[in-house]
ChimeraX commands (.cxc) that place a marker at each C-alpha (Angstrom):
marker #1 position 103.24,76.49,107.57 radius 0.5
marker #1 position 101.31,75.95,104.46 radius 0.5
marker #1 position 99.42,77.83,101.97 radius 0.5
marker #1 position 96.49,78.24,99.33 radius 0.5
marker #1 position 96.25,80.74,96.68 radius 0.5
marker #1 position 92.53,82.72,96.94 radius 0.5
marker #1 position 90.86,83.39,94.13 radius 0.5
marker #1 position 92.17,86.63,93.70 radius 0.5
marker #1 position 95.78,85.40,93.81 radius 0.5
marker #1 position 95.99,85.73,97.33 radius 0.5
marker #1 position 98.17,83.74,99.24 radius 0.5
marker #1 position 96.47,82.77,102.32 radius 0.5
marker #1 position 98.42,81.07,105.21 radius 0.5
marker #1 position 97.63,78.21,107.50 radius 0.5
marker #1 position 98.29,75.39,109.55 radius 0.5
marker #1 position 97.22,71.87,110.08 radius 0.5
marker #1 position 97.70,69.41,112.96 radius 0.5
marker #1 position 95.75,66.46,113.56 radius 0.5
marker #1 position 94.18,63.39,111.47 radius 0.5
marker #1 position 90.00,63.35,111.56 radius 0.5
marker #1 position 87.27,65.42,109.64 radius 0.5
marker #1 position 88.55,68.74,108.70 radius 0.5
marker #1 position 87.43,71.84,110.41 radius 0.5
marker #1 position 88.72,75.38,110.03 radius 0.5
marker #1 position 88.91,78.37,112.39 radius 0.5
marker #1 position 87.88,81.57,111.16 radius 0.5
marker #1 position 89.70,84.24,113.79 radius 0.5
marker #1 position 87.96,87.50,114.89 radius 0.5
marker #1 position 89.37,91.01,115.28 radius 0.5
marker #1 position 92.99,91.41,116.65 radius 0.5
marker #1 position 93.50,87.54,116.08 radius 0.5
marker #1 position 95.55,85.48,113.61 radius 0.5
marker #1 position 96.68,81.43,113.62 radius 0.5
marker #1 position 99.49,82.42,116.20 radius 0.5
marker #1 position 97.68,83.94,118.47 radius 0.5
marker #1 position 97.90,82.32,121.63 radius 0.5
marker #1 position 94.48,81.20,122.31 radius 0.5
marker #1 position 94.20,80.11,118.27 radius 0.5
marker #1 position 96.62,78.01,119.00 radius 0.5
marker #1 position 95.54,76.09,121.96 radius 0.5
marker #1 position 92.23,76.04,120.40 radius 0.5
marker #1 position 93.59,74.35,117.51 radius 0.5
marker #1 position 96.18,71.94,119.16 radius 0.5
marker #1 position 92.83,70.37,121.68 radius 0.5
marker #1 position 90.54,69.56,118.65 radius 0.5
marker #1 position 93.32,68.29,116.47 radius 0.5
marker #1 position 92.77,65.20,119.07 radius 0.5
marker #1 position 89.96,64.35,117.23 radius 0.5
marker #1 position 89.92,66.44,113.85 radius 0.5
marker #1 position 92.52,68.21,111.18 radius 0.5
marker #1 position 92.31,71.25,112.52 radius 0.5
marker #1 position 93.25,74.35,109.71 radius 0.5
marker #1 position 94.19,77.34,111.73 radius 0.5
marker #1 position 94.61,80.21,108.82 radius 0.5
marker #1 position 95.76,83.70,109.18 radius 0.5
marker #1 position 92.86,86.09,107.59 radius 0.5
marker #1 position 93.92,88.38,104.59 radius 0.5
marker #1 position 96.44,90.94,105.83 radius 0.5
marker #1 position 97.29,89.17,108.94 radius 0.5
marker #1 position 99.89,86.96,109.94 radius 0.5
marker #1 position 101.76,85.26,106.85 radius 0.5
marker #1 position 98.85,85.72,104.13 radius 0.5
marker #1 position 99.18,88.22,101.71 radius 0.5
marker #1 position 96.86,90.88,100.73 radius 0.5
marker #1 position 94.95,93.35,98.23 radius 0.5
marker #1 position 95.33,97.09,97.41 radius 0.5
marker #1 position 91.82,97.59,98.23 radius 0.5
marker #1 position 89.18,94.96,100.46 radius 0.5
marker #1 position 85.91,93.57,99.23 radius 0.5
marker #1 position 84.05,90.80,101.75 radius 0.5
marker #1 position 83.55,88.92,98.47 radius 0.5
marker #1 position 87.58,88.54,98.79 radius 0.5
marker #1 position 87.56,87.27,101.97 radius 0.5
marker #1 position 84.48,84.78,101.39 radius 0.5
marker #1 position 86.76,83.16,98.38 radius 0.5
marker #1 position 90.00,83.06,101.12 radius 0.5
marker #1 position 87.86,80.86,103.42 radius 0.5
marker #1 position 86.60,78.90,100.17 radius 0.5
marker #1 position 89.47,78.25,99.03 radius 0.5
marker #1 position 90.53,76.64,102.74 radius 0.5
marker #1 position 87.55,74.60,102.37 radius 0.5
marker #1 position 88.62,73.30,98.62 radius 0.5
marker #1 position 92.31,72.62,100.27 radius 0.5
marker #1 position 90.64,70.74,103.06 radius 0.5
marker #1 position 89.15,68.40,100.43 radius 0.5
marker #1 position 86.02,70.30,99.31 radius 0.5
marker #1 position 83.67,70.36,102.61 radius 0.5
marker #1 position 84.44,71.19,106.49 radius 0.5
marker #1 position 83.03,72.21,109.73 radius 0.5
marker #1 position 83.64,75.69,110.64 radius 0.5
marker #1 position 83.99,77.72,113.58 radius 0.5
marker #1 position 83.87,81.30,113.44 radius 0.5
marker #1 position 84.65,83.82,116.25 radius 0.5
marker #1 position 83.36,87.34,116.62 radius 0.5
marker #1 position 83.79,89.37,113.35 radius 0.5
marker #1 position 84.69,85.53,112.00 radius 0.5
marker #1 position 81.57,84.18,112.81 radius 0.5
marker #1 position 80.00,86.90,110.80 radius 0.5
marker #1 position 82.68,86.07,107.49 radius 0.5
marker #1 position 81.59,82.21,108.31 radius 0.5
marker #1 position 78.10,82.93,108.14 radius 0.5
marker #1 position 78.16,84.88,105.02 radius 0.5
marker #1 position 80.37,82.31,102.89 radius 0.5
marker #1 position 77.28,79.31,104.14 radius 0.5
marker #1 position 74.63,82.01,102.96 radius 0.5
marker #1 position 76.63,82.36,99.47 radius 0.5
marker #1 position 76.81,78.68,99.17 radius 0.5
marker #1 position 80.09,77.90,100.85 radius 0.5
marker #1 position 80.05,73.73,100.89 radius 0.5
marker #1 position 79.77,74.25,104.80 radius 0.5
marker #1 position 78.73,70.65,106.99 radius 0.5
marker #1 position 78.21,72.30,110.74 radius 0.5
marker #1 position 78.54,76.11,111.03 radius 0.5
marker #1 position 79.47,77.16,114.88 radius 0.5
marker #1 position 78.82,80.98,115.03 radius 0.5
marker #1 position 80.83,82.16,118.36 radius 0.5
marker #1 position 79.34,85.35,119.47 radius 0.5
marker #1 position 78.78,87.38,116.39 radius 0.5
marker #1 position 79.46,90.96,117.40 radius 0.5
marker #1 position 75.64,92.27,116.10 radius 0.5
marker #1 position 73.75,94.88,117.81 radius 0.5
marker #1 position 69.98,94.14,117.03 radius 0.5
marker #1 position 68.74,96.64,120.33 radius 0.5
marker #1 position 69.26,99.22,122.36 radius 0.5
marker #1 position 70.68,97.09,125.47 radius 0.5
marker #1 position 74.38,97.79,126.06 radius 0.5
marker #1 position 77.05,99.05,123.61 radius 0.5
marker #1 position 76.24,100.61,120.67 radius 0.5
marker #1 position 79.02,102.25,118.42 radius 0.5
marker #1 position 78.43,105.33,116.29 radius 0.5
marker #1 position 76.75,105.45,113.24 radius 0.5
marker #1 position 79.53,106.40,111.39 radius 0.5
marker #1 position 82.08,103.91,113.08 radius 0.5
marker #1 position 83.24,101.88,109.97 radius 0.5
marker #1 position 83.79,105.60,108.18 radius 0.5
marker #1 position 85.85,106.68,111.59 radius 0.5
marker #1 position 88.06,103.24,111.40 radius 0.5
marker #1 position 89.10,103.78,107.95 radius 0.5
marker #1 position 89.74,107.39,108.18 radius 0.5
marker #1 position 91.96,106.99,111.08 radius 0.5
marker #1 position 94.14,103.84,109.36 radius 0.5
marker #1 position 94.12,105.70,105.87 radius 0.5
marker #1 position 96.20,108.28,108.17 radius 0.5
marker #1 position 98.42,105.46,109.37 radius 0.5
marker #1 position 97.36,106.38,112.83 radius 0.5
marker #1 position 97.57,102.74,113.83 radius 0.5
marker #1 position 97.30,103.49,117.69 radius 0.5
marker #1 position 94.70,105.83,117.59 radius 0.5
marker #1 position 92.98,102.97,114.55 radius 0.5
marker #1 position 93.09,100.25,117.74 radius 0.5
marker #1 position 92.25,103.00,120.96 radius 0.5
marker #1 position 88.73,103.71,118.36 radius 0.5
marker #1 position 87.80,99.97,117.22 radius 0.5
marker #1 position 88.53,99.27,120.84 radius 0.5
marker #1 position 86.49,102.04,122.83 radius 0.5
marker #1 position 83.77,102.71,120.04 radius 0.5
marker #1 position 83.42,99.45,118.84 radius 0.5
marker #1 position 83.58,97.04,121.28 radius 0.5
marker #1 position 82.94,98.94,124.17 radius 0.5
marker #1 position 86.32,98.34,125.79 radius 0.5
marker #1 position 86.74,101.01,128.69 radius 0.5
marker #1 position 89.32,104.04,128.35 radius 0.5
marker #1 position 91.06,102.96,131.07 radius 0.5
marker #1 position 91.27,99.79,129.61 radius 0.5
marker #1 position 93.65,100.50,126.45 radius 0.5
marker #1 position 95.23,103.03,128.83 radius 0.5
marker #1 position 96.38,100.23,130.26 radius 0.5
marker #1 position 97.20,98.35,127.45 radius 0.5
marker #1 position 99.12,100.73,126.06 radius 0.5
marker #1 position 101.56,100.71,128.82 radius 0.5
marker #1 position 102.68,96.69,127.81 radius 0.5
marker #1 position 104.56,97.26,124.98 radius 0.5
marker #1 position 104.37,93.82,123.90 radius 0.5
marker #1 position 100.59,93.41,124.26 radius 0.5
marker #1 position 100.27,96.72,122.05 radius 0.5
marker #1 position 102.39,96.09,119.82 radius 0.5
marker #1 position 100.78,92.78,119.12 radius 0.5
marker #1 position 97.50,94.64,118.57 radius 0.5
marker #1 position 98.98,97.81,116.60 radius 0.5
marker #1 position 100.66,95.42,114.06 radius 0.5
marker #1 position 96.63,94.33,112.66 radius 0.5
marker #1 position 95.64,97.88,112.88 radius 0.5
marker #1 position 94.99,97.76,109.53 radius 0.5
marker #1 position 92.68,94.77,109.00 radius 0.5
marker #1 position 90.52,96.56,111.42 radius 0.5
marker #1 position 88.32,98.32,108.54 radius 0.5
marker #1 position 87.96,94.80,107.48 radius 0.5
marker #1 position 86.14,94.04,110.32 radius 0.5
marker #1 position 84.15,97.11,110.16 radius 0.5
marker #1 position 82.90,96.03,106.65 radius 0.5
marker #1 position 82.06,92.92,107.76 radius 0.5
marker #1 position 79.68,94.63,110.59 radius 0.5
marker #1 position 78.78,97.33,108.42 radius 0.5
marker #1 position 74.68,97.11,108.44 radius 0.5
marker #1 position 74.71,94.56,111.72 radius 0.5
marker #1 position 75.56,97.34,114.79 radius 0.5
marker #1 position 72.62,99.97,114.07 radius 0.5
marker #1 position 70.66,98.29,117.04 radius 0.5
marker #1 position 67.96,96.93,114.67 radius 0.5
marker #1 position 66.30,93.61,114.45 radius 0.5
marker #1 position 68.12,90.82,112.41 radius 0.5
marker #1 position 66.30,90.64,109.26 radius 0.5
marker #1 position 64.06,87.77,108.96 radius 0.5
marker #1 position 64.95,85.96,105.81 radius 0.5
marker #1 position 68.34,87.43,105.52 radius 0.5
marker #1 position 70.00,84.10,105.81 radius 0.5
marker #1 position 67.25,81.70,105.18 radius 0.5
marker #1 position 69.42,79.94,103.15 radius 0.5
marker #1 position 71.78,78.62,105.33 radius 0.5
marker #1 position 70.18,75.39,106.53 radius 0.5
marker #1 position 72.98,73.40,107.75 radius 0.5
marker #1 position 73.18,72.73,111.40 radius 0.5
marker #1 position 74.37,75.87,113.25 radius 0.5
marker #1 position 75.43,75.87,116.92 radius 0.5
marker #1 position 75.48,79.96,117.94 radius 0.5
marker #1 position 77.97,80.16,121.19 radius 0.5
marker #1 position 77.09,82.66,123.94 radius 0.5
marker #1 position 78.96,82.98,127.67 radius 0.5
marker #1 position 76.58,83.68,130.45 radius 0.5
marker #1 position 78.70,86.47,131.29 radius 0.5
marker #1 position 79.37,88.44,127.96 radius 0.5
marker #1 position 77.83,91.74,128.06 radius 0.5
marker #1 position 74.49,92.18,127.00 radius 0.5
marker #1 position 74.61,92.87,123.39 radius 0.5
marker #1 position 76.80,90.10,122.63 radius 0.5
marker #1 position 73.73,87.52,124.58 radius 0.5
marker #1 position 71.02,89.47,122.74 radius 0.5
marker #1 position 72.72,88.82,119.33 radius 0.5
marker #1 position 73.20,85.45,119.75 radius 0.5
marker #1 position 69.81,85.01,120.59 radius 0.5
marker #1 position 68.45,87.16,117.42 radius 0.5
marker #1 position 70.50,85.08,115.12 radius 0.5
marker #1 position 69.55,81.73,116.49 radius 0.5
marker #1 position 65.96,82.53,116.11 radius 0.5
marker #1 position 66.51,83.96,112.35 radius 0.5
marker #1 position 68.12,80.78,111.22 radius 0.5
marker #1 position 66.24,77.53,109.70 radius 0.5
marker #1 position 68.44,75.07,111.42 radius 0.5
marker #1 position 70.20,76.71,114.62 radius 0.5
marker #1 position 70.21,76.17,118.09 radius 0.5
marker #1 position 71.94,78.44,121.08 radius 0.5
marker #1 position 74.61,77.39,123.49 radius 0.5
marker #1 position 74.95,79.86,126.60 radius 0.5
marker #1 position 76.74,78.81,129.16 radius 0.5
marker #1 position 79.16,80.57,131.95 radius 0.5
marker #1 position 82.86,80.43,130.47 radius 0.5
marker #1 position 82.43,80.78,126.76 radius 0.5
marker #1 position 82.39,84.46,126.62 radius 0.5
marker #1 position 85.41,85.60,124.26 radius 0.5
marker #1 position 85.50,89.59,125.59 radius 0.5
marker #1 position 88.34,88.43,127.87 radius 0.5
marker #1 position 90.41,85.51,127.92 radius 0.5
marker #1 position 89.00,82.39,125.80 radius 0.5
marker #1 position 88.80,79.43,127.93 radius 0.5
marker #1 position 90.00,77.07,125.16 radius 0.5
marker #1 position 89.08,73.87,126.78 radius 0.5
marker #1 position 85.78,74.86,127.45 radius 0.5
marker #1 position 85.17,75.67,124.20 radius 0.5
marker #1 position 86.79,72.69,122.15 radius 0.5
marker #1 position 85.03,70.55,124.47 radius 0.5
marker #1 position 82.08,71.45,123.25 radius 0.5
marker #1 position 82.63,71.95,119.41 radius 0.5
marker #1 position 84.03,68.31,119.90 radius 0.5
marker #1 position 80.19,67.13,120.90 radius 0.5
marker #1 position 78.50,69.50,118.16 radius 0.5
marker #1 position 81.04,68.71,115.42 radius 0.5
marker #1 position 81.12,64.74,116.18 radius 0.5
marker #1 position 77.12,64.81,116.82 radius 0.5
marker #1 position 75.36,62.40,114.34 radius 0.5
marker link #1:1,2 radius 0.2
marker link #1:2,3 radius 0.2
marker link #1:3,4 radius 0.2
marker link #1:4,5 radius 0.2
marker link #1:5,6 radius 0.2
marker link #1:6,7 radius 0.2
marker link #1:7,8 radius 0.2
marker link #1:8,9 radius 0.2
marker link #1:9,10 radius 0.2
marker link #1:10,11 radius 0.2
marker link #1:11,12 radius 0.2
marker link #1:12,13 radius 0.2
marker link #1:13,14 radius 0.2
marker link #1:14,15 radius 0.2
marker link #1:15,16 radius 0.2
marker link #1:16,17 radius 0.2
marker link #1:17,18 radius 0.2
marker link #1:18,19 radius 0.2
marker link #1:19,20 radius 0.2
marker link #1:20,21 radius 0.2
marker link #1:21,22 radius 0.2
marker link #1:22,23 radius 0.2
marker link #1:23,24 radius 0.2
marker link #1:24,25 radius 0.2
marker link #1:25,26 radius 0.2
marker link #1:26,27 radius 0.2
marker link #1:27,28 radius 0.2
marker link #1:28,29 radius 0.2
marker link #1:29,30 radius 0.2
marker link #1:30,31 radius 0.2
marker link #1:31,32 radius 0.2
marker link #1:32,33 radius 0.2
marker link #1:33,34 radius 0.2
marker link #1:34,35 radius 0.2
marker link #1:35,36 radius 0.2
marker link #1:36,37 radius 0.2
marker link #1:37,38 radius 0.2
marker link #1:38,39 radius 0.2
marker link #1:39,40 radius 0.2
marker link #1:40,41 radius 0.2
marker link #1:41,42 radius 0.2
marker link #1:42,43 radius 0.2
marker link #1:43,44 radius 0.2
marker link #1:44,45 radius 0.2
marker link #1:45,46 radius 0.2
marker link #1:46,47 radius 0.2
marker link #1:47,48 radius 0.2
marker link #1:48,49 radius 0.2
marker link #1:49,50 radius 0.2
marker link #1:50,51 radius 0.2
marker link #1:51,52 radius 0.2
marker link #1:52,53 radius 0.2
marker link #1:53,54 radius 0.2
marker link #1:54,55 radius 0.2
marker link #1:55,56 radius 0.2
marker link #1:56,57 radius 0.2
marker link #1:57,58 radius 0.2
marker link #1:58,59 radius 0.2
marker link #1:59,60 radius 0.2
marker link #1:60,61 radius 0.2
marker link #1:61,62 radius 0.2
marker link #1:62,63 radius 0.2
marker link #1:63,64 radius 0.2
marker link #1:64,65 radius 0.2
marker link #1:65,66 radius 0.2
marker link #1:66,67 radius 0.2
marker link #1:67,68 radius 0.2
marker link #1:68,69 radius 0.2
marker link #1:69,70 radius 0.2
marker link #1:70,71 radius 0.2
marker link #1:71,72 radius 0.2
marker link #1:72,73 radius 0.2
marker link #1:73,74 radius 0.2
marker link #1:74,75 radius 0.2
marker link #1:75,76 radius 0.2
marker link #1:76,77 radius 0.2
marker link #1:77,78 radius 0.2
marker link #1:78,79 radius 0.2
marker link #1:79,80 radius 0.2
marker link #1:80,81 radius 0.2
marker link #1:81,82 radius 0.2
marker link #1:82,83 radius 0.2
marker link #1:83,84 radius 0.2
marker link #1:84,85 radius 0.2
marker link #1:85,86 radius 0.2
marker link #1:86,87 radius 0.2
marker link #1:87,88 radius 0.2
marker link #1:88,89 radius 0.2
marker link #1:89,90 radius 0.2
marker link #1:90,91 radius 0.2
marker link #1:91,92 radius 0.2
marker link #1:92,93 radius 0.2
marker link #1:93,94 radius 0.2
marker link #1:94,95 radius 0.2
marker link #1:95,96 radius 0.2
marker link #1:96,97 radius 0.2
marker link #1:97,98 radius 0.2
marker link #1:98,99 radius 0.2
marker link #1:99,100 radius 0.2
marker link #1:100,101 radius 0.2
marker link #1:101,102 radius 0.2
marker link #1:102,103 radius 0.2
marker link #1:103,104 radius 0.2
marker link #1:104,105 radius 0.2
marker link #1:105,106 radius 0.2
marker link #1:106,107 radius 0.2
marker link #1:107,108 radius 0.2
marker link #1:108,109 radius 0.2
marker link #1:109,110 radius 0.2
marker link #1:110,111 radius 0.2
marker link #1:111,112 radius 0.2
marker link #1:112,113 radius 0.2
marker link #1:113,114 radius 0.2
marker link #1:114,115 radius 0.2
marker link #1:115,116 radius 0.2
marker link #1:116,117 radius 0.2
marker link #1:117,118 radius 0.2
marker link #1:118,119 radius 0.2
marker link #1:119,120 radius 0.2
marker link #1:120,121 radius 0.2
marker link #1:121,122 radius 0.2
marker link #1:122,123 radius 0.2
marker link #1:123,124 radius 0.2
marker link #1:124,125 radius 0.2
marker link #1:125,126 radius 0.2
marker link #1:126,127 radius 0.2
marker link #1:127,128 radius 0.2
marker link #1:128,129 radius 0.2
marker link #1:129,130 radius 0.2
marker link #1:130,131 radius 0.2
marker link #1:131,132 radius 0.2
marker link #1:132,133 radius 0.2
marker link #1:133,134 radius 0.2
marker link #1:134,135 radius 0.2
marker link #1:135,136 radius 0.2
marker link #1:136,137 radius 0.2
marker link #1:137,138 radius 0.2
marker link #1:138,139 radius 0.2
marker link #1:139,140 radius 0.2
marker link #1:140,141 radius 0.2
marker link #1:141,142 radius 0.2
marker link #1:142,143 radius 0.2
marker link #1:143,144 radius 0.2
marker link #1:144,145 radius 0.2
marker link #1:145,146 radius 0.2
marker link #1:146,147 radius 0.2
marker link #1:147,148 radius 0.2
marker link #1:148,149 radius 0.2
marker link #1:149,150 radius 0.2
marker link #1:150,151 radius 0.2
marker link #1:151,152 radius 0.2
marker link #1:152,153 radius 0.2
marker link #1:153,154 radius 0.2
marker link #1:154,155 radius 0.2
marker link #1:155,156 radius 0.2
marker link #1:156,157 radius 0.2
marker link #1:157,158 radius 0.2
marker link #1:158,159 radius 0.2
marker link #1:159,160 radius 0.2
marker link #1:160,161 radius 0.2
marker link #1:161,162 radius 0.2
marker link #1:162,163 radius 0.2
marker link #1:163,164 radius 0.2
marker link #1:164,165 radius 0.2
marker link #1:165,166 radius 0.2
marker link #1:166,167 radius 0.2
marker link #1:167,168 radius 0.2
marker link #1:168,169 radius 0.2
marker link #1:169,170 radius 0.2
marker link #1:170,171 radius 0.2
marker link #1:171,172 radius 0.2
marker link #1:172,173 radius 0.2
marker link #1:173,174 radius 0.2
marker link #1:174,175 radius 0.2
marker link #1:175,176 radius 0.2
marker link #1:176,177 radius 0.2
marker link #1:177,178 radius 0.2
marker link #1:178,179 radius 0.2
marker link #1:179,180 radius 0.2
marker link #1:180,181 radius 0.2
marker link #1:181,182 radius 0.2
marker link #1:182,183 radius 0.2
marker link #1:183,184 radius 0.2
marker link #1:184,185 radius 0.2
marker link #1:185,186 radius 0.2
marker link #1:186,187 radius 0.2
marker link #1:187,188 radius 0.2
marker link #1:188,189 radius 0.2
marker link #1:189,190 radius 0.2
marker link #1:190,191 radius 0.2
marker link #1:191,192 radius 0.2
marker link #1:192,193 radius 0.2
marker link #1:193,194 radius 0.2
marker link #1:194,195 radius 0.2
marker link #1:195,196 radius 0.2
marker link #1:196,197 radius 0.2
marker link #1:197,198 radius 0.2
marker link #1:198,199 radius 0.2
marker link #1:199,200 radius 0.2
marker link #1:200,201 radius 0.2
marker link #1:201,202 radius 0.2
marker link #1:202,203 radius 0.2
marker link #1:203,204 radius 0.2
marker link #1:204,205 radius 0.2
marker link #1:205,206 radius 0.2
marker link #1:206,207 radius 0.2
marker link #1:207,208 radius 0.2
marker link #1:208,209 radius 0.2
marker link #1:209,210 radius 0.2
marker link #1:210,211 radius 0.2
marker link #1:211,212 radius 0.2
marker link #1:212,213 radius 0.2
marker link #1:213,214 radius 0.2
marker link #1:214,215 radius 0.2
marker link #1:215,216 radius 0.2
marker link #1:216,217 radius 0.2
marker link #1:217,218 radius 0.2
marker link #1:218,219 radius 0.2
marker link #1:219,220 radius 0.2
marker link #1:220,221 radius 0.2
marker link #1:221,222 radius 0.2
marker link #1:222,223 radius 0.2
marker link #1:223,224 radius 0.2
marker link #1:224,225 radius 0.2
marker link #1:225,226 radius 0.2
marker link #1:226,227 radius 0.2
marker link #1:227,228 radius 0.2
marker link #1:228,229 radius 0.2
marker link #1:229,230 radius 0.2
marker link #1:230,231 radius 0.2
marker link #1:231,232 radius 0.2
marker link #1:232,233 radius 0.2
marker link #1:233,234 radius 0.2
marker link #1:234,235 radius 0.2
marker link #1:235,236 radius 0.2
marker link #1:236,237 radius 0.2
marker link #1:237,238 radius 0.2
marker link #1:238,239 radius 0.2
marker link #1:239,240 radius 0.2
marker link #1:240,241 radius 0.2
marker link #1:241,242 radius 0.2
marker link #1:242,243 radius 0.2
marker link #1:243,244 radius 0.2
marker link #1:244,245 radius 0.2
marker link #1:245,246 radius 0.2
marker link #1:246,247 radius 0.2
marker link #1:247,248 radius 0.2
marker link #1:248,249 radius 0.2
marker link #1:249,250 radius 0.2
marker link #1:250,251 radius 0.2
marker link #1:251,252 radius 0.2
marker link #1:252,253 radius 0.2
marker link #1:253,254 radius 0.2
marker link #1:254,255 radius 0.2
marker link #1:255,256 radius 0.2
marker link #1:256,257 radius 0.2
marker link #1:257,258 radius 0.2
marker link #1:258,259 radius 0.2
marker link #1:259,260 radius 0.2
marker link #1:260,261 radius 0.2
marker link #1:261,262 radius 0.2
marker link #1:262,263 radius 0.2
marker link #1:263,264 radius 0.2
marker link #1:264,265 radius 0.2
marker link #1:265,266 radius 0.2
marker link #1:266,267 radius 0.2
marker link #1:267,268 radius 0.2
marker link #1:268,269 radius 0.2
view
């Protein structure tokens, strides 16, 4: 394990395995560098780049603030980007992809953005969560009602059926896994705040980010997840969409899938 002090004073934890251009992985919801599928993820394109797998601001090994700001977490994955020599590829998941996309729209010395199913909801097609649903997540973790915190992101938020977490909630290990992050959860609300009112993406909202962008999209994600990715493609200068069966991250990431083709994007001239 390594680490690099935010801007803040944070101490933000990582890892790094293999020799080639750097590239850093920006986790979503419920994940952190040691979750499983992180870690495959990581350990396939470290055969052809250094890989830095970092645990997100409250997660993990990294430290943390008495209060959260985005702005805090757009320095953390700066200050990856300085330790992995001042420029990067990045690859963002979920509620990650939206973190990556704001740090290359505030400048963020970002070569090839790959933007894996942002979490928007620009319609009325599938899931929508309540209007209130970032207020409801940190209401219910400022109560240290972690399980109830995870049931709500879970149900409300991403759609997840009842019977689901029921379910869930019966493997101790699997919950406990999930409980132990409840709290990062109104991080990732912030982060969506403004993006899951079922409204178009703003036009020029992230004009700026001109760098190549690949926007990731499984065939058989559920519908808001496929309209999203299609929104942002179209909003962006320099982005093109990748849907294909298998990349979907709802369930179970298929890792080689994926690397395989962040491998061609990344190493495209």
């Amino acid at each position: 394990m390594y680490s690099v002090i935010s801007k803040d004073g944070t101490s933000i934890a990582y890892d790094r395995v293999g020799q080639g251009p750097p590239l850093i992985l920006v986790a979503g919801a419920f994940s952190y560098r040691k979750f499983p599928g992180q870690v495959q993820l990581a350990n396939l394109l470290s055969e052809q780049f250094t890989v830095y797998n970092y645990d997100r601001r409250g997660r993990g090994d990294s430290g943390d603030a008495s209060s959260y700001a985005i702005e805090r977490e757009i320095e953390d994955l700066q200050a990856m980007i300085d330790e992995a020599g001042g420029s990067a590829y990045v690859w963002g998941l979920s509620s990650g992809a939206i973190l990556a996309l704001q740090a290359a729209a505030r400048g963020a010395n970002i070569k090839k953005l790959a933007l894996h199913e942002p979490p928007f909801v620009v319609d009325d097609a599938g899931h929508k969560p309540p209007e209130d649903f970032g207020k409801q997540v940190s209401a219910l973790m400022s109560s240290n009602r972690r399980s109830e915190t995870v049931k709500y992101f879970m149900t409300k938020g991403m759609g997840v059926p009842s019977f689901v977490v029921s379910m869930m909630r019966m493997m101790p290990g699997v919950w406990s896994n999930l409980t132990a992050l409840a709290h990062t959860l109104p991080y990732d609300a912030a982060l969506l705040d403004g993006y899951m009112d079922g409204k178009a993406l703003p036009q020029k909202l992230w004009d700026t980010v001109k760098i190549p962008t690949l926007v990731i999209e499984g065939t058989e994600s559920p519908v808001a997840l496929r309209h999203a990715a299609q929104a942002l493609t179209d909003v962006l200068p320099n982005a093109r969409l990748l849907s294909k069966k298998g990349l979907g991250h709802t369930k179970k990431l298929n890792t080689k899938q994926v690397s395989s083709e962040l491998e061609a994007f990344f190493s495209a001239k």
